[in-house]
C-alpha positions in Angstrom: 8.2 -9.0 37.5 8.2 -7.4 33.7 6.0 -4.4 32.8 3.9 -6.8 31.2 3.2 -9.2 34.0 2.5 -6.5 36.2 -0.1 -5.1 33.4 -1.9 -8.7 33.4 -2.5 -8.2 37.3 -3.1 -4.4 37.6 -5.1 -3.4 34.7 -8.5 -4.3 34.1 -10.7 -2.0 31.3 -10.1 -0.9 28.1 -9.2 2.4 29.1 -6.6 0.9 31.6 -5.0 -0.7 28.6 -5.7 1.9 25.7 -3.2 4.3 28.5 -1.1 1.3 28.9 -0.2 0.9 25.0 0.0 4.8 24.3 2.7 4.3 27.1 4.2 1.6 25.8 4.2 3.1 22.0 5.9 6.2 22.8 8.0 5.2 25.4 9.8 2.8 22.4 9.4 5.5 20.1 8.6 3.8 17.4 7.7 4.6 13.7 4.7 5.0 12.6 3.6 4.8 8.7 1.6 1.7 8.3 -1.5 3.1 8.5 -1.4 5.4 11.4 1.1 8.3 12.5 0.9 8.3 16.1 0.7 6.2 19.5 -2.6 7.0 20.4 -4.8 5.9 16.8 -2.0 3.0 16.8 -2.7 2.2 20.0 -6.7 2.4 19.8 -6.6 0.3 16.6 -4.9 -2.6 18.0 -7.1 -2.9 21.0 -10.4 -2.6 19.1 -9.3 -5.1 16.4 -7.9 -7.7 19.0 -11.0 -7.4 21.0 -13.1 -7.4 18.0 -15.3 -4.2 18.6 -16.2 -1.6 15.6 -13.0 0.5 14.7 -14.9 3.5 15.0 -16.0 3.2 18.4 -14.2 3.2 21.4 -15.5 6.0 23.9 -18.8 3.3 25.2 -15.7 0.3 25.2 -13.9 2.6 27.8 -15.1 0.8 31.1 -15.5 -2.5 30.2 -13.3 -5.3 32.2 -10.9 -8.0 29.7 -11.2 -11.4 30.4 -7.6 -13.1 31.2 -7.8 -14.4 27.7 -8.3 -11.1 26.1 -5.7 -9.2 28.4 -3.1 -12.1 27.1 -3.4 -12.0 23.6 -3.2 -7.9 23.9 0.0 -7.6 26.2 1.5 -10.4 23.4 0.4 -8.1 20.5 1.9 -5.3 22.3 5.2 -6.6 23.6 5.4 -7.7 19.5 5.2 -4.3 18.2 7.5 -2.5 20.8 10.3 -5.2 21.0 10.2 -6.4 17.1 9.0 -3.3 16.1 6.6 -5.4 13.9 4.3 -2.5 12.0 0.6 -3.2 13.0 -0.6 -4.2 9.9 1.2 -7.1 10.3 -0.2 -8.1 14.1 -3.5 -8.0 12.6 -3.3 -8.8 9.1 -5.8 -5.7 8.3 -4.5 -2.8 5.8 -6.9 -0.2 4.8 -6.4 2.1 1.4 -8.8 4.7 1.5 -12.2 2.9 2.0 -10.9 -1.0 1.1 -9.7 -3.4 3.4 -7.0 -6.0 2.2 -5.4 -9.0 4.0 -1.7 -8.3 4.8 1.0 -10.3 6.0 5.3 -10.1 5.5 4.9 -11.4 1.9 3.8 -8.1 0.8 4.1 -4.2 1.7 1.6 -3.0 3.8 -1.1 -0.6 0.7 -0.5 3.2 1.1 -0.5 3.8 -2.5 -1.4 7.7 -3.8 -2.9 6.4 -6.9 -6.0 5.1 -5.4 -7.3 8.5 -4.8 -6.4 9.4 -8.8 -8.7 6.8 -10.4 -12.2 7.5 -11.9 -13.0 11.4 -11.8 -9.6 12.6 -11.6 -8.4 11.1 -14.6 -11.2 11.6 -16.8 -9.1 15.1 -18.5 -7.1 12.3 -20.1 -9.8 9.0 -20.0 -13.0 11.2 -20.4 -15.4 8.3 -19.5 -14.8 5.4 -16.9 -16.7 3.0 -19.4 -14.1 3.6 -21.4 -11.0 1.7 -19.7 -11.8 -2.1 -21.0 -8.5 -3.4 -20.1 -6.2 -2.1 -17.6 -2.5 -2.9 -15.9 -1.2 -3.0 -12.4 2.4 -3.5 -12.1 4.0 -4.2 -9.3 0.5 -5.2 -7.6 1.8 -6.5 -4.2 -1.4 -6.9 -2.5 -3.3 -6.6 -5.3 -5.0 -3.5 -3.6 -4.7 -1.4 -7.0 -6.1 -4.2 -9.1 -9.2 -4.5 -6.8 -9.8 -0.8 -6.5 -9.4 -0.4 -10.4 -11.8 -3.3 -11.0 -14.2 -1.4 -8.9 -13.7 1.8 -10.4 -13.9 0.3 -14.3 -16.4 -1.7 -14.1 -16.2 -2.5 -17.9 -12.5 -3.5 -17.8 -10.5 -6.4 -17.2 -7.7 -6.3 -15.2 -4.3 -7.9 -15.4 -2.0 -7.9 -12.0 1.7 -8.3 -12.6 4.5 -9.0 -9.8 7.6 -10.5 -9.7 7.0 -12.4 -6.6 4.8 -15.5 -6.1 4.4 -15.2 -2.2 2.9 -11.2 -3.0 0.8 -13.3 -5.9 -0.1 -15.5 -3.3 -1.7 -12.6 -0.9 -2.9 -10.8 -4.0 -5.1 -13.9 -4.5 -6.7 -13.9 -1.3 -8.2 -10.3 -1.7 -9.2 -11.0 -4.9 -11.1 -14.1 -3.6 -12.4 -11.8 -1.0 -13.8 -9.1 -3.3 -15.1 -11.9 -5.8 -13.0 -10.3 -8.4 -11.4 -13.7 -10.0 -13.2 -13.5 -13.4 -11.8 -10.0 -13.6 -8.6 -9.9 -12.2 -5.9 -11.6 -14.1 -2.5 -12.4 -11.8 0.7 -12.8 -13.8 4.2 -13.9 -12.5 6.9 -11.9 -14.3 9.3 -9.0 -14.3 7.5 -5.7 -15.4 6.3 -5.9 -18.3 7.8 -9.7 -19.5 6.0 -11.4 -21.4 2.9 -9.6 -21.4 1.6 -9.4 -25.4 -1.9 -7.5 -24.4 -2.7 -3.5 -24.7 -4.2 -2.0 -22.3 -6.5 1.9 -21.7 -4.6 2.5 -18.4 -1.8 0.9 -16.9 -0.9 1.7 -13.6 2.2 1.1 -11.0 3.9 1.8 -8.0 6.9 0.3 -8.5 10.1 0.0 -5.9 11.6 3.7 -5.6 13.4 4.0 -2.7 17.0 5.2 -3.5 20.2 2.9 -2.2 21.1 5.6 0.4 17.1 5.7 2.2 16.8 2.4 1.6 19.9 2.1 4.4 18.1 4.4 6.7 14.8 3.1 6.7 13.1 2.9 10.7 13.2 -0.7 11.6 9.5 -0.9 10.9 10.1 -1.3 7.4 13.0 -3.5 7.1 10.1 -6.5 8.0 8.5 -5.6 4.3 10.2 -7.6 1.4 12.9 -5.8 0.2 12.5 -6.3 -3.5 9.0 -3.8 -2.9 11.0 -1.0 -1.7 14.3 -0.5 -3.2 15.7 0.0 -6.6 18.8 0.5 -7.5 21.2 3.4 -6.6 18.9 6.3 -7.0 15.4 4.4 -6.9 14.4 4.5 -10.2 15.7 1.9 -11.9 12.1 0.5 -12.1 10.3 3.8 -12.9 13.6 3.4 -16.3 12.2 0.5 -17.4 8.2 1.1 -17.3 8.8 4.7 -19.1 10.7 3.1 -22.1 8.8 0.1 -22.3 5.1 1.5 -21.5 4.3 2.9 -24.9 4.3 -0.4 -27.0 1.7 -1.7 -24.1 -0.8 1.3 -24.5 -3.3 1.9 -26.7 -3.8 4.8 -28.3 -4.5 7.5 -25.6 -4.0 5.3 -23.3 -2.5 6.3 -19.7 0.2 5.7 -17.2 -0.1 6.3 -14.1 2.9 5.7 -11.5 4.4 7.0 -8.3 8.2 7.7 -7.6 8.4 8.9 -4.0 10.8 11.5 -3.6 12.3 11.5 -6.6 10.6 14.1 -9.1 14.1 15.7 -9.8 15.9 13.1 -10.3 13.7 11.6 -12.8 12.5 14.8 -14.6 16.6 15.2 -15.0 16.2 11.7 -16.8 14.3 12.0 -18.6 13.8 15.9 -19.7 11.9 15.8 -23.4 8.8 13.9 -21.6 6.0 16.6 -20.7 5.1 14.7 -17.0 2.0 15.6 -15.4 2.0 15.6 -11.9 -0.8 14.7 -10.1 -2.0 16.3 -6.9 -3.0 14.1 -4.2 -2.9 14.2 -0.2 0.6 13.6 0.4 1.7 16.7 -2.2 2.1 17.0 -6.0 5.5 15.4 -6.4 4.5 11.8 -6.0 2.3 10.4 -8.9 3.3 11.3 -12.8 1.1 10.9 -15.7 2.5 10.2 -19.1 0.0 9.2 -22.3 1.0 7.1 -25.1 1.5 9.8 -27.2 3.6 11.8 -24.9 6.0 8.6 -24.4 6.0 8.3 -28.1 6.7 11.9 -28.5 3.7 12.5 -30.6 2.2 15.0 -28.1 
């Protein structure tokens, strides 16, 4: 008898199982960066979702008996994330970035962007007013997660949402359907900035940046995301090359771009060393998210 058969026979509450999975989770050692970084929120997640209780409260769940049903689809979801090493986000096709909640599935990476928590107040040394961002650019917009939160943000702009794949286009529409944002967010299928002939206040991206050498390291987790989203080129930033010479001729004037690089401030400030990069702070440090204007790419600043 498996681990799993025996747990459909001998456990019966949500606390019996909530032990069960922390066991399970660490016992695999798996990776967690999807949302959660450890066993136990992982773990407490999954079994709220799946049994369709509040995420935020577990502790009056704790005693309450699973029907056969309920106990099956658990020990499935389970067995999922500790033998394919599946990330959550994916079991339950839920993804949070900061207080918004997107649909997510393997056509896209799972949102855990920096720049949501640098739009509106932060930027407003460099964009003074929110009113005054009427169009604005989100490359790279995978889920679309950045597009939504910008069209909530700036609610006088317009927003186009760029990606080079049609299945991430495909998921981006769904949130945007889910949000009501259609008459506001534009989706475009191209390469950066291809064929794109508008101007926009801000433009936004976070692009593929993992370097050739991480990219071959990566915890199995994140070898289920599509690849395209997470690598570029030897030392990550063949991307970030292309939006920092080609940015410029899409701003307007004092207009803002906003991306994030991962790890790779030194490498990039090497790059490129006449541009004046701001660095922004946010949770994760203040290495991650660079700010150029117009006139800095331009050299006019």
């Amino acid at each position: 008898m498996s681990v799993f058969e025996a747990a459909a026979q001998q456990l019966h509450t949500v606390r019996d199982f909530l032990r069960f999975t922390v066991s399970q989770f660490q016992e695999a050692e798996l990776f967690f960066g999807h949302g959660n970084d450890n066993a136990y929120d992982e773990a407490a997640y999954l079994i709220l979702h799946t049994l369709h209780l509040p995420l935020d409260t577990l502790e009056p769940f704790l005693d309450a008996r699973l029907l056969d049903t309920e106990k099956s689809l658990l020990l499935q979801l389970v067995q999922r994330r500790t033998s394919e090493r599946i990330p959550v986000a994916y079991l339950t096709h839920q993804a949070w970035q900061g207080a918004y909640e997107f649909y997510v599935d393997e056509r896209v990476i799972v949102p855990r962007s920096f720049i949501y928590e640098l739009l509106g107040t932060p930027l407003h040394p460099w964009i003074e007013y929110d009113e005054l961002v009427h169009r604005a650019l989100d490359l790279c917009t995978g889920s679309g997660a950045l597009a939504i939160q910008m069209a909530d943000i700036y609610p006088d702009a317009m927003i186009d949402a760029v990606d080079i794949s049609l299945n991430a286009l495909e998921v981006a529409g769904m949130n945007i359907e889910d949000y009501g944002l259609e008459d506001r967010i534009n989706l475009i299928h191209t390469d950066l900035f291809t064929g794109i002939d508008t101007t926009y206040d801000l433009i936004v991206s976070n692009p593929p940046y993992v370097d050739a050498e991480s990219v071959a390291q990566l915890p199995e987790e994140y070898l289920h995301e599509p690849e395209q989203a997470l690598g570029s080129g030897i030392d990550g930033l063949d991307a970030t090359r292309q939006i920092i010479q080609q940015a410029a001729r899409y701003l307007n004037p004092k207009g803002v771009l906003l991306v994030e690089i991962g790890h790779n401030r030194e490498v990039l400030e090497q790059a490129f060393p006449e541009l004046p990069f701001t660095w922004m702070p946010t949770s994760g440090g203040d290495g991650f998210v660079f700010l150029l204007t117009r006139e800095q790419l331009l050299g006019e600043a």
